[in-house]
N, C-alpha and C positions, 0 to 999 in steps of 0.2 A: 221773471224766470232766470237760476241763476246759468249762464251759459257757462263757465271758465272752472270747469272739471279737469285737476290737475290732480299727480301722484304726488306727497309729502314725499314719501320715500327713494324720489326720485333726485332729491336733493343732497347730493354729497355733503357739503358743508353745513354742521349746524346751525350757522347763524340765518343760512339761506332757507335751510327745513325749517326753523322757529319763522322766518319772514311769510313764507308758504302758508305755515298754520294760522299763523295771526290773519292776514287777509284774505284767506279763507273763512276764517271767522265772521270776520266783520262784516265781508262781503256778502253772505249767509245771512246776516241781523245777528249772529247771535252773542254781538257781544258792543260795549257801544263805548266804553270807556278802558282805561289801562289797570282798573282794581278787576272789572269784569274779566280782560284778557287772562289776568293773573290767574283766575280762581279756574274758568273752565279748560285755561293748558296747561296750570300748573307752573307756571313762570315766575323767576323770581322777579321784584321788582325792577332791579337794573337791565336785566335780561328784555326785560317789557318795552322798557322806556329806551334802549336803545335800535330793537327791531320797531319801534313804533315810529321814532325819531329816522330810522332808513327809510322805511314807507311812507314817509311821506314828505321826506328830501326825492323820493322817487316818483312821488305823482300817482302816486296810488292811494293813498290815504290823506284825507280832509281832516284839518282840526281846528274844530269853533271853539272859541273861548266864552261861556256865559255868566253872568252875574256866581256871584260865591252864594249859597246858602246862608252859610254862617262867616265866621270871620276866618282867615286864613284865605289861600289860592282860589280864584274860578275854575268852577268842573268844565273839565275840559270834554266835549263830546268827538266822539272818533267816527267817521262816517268816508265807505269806497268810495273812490271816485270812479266813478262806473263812464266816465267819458273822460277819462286817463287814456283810452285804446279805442277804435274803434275798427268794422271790417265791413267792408263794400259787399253785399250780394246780387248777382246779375241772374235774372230768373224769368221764363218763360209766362205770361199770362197771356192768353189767348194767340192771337195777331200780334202780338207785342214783346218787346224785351224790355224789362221794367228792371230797374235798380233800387236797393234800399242800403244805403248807411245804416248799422248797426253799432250799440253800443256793447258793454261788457253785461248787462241785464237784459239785452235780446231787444230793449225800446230801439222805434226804431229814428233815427234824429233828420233824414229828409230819404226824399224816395224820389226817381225820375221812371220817363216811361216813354218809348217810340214805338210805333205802329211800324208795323214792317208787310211791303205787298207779298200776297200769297206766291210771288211771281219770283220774287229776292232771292237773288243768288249767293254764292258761299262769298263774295264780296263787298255785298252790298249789309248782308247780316255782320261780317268781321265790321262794316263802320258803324254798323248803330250799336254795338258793343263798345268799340276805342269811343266810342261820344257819351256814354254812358257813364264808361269809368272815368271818364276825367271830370265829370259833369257832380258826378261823387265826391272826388276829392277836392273839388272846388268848393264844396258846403261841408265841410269838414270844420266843427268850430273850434276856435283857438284851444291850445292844449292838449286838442289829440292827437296821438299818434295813428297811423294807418298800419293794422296790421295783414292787410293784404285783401284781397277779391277773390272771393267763393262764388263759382257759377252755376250753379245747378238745373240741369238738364234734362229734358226728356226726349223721348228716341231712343238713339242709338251709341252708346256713347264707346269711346276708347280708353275708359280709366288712365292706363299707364303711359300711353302717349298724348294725351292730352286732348282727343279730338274730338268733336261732335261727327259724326259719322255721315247721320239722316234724322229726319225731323217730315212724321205727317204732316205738320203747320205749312212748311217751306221744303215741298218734294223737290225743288232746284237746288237747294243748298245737300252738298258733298266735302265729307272731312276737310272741315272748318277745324285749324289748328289753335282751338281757342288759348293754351298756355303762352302761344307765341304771339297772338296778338296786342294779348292784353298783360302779359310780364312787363315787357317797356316802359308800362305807362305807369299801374297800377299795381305792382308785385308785391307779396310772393303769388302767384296765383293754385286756388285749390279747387278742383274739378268735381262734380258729384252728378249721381244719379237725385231727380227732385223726390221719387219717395224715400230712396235712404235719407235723404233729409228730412222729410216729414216724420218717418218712423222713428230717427234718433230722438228729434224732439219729442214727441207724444213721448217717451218713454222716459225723458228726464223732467217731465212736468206729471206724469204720471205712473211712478214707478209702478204701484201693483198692481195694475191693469194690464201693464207690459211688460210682467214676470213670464221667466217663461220664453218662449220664441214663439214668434210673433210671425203670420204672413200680411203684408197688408196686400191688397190687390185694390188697382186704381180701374172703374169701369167708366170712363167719357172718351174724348176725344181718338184718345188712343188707349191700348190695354196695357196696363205695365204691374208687375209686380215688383217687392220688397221682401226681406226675411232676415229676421234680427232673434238674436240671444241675448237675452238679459240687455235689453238695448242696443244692443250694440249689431247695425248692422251687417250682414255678411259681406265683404271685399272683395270680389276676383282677384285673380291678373290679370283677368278682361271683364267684357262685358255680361251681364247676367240680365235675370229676371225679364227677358223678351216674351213673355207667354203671349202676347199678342199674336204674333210673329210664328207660334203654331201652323204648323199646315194641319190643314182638318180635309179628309177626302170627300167631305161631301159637300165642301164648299167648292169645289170642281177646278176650274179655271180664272176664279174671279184674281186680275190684279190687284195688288198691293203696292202700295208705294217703297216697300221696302225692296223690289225687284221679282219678287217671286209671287205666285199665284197661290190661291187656297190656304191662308192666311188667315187665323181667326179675325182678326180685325175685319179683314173684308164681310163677316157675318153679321159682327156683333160689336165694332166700334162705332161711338155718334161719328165721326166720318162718313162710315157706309152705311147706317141708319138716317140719319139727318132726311137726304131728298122723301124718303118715304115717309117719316114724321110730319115734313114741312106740308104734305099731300095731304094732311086731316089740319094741321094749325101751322099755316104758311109766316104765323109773326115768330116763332121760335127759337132763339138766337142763337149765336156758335157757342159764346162763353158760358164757359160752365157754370158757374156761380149765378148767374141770371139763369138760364135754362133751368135748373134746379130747381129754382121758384117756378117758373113756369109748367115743369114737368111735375109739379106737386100732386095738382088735383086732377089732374090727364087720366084718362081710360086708356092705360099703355096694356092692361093685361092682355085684352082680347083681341091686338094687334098682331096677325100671323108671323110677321117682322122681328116683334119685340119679343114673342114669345120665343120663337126658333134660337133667334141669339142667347135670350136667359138658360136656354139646353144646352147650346153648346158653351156658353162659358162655364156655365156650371159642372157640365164633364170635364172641361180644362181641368179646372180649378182642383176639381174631387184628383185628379190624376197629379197637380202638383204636389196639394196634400199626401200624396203617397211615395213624392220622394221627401220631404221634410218634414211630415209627422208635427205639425206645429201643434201649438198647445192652444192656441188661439188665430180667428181668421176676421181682421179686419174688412169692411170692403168700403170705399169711397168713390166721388162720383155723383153725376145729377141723377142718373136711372134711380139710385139707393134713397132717392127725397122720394118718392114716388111710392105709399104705406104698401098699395097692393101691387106692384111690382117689385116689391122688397119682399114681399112675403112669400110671392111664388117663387124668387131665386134662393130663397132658403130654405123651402119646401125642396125644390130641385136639386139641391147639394145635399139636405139631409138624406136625401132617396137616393143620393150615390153610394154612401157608405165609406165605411174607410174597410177593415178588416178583421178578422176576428178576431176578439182579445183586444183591439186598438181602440180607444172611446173617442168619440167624433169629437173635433176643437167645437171649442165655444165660437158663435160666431156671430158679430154685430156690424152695424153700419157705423160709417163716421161721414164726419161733413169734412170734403178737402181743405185742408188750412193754408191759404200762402202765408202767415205768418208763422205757424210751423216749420214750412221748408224755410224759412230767411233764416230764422235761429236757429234750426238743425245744421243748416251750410256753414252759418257762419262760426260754429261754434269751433271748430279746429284749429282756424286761425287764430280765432281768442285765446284759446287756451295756450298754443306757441306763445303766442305774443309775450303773454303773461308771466308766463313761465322763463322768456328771455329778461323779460325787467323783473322778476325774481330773483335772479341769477345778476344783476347788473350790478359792480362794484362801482359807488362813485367817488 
């Protein structure tokens, strides 16, 4: 996957625009030698062989030398060095905060992972983070650089101030200053919501599936939504896509962890599902990825529980579509591995309707990717990075 989507024309200097395209190129496949550069930029020979000769005085560019063909010089083969840069991702998976090292192709080069008590306070979570990231750039292999730590988040997050807010997992933990914990160690640091990272990647591994604007909606743990143009997800100045976090009146007074009552979640998250699931198949796990499997071949439809919730998220859902009109409505999540409980929440949306004259998004299931969100997070730094040793005069 290529992660390090940069502007050419963002480069003042020509030598630095020509440096841009060239390892852009290569970086791509689609170019492996310096007759190949020549023909598909257009370059003259000198021009070639001296942006080729920067790149890879820069650590950007590999160059084998292999037997000659015929008589005269060995073809010289040109190939990225895609662990020239690497960027640390820090990311939620179940109970746990899990780290993954990433290169410039999104491989991921080591991964770490701590269990955190459902009990963990905003202290105890800031250390298994600073043990994380260091834990990263300790397995950093010779030659790379660090271009910084992407943490990607679910809850409640503060984009512009850096904070994790709240978190279903760890109802104890309160605005957790994650930029400040972990700058010190492991900087620069880049903050994100975990499906704007899923949705950017799905959309650069999958452009014309995710033309268009896109809503993802996340239905496990917690509820969380996403909504991207042409890839590119939507930004606040704060925080977005909480449709969990709906108050619904006829969920009455039920608490939520997020402080307030009547709460979609409280109806219709596996949080407040789970006890009543565990009631018919008591082995059921939290994590979603296993549960998925488990919920596969389950009689969820005819569950009073399960059904109520697929109603009311599906009213949510038909009501966000009616302020973003997407073109398309993703949904992920263990409930969506389940044939016939997929079938009746898309029965249920279709029956909401949109409006007249407005044609209803297309709408399919996905299986949540944590390798998605790793390359979606990590992808920004990359691209900085890259773009600073573009720019690098030696």
């Amino acid at each position: 996957m290529f992660l390090t989507a940069f502007d050419d024309s963002s480069f003042q200097a020509a030598h630095d625009r020509d440096c841009a395209r060239v390892y852009r190129l290569i970086l791509a496949g689609g170019a492996h030698s310096r007759g190949e550069i020549g023909r598909h930029l257009r370059l003259r020979s000198t021009t070639t062989s001296s942006v080729v000769a920067d790149l890879v005085d820069r650590g950007l560019l590999l160059e084998t030398v292999g037997q000659a063909a015929r008589r005269g010089r060995p073809a010289a083969t040109l190939l990225a060095n895609v662990r020239r840069l690497g960027a640390s991702v820090i990311h939620v998976a179940s109970r746990s905060l899990s780290g993954a090292l990433v290169d410039l192709w999104g491989n991921i080069v080591a991964e770490r992972s701590i269990t955190i008590d459902p009990d963990a306070d905003t202290d105890a979570i800031a250390d298994v983070m600073v043990a994380i990231a260091g834990q990263l750039l300790e397995a950093m292999p010779p030659g790379m650089s660090h271009a910084g730590t992407a943490v990607s988040l679910s809850g409640l997050i503060d984009l512009p101030r850096g904070q994790w807010l709240l978190a279903s997992r760890w109802p104890r933990m309160r605005g957790l200053d994650v930029a400040a914990v972990i700058a010190p160690i492991a900087g620069p640091v880049e903050i994100c919501r975990n499906l704007d990272a899923e949705l950017r990647a799905r959309a650069v591994r999958e452009p014309e599936s995710f033309a268009g604007s896109t809503l993802l909606l996340h239905w496990g743990w917690g509820i969380g939504m996403s909504y991207a143009v042409e890839g590119r997800p939507f930004a606040p100045a704060g925080s977005f896509g909480e449709i969990g976090h709906w108050r619904v009146s006829s969920l009455g007074g039920q608490r939520c962890g997020c402080g307030n009552t009547g709460c979609l979640e409280t109806g219709a998250a596996l949080w407040s599902l789970l006890p009543a699931l565990r009631a018919h198949w008591p082995d059921l796990a939290e994590d979603e990825a296993r549960l998925a499997r488990q919920l596969a071949g389950r009689d969820l439809v005819n569950l009073p529980e399960i059904d109520a919730a697929a109603r009311l998220l599906a009213h949510a859902l038909a009501n966000a579509c009616r302020i973003f009109f997407p073109t398309r409505i993703a949904v992920s999540g263990p409930f969506t591995a389940n044939p016939g409980l997929w079938a009746r929440f898309e029965a249920l949306l279709r029956a909401e309707g949109m409006m007249d004259g407005v044609a209803m998004p297309e709408i399919f299931s996905v299986r949540a990717s944590e390798r998605h969100e790793i390359q979606g997070a990590a992808a920004p730094l990359l691209a900085r990075a890259t773009e600073a040793l573009l720019r690098q005069r030696g």
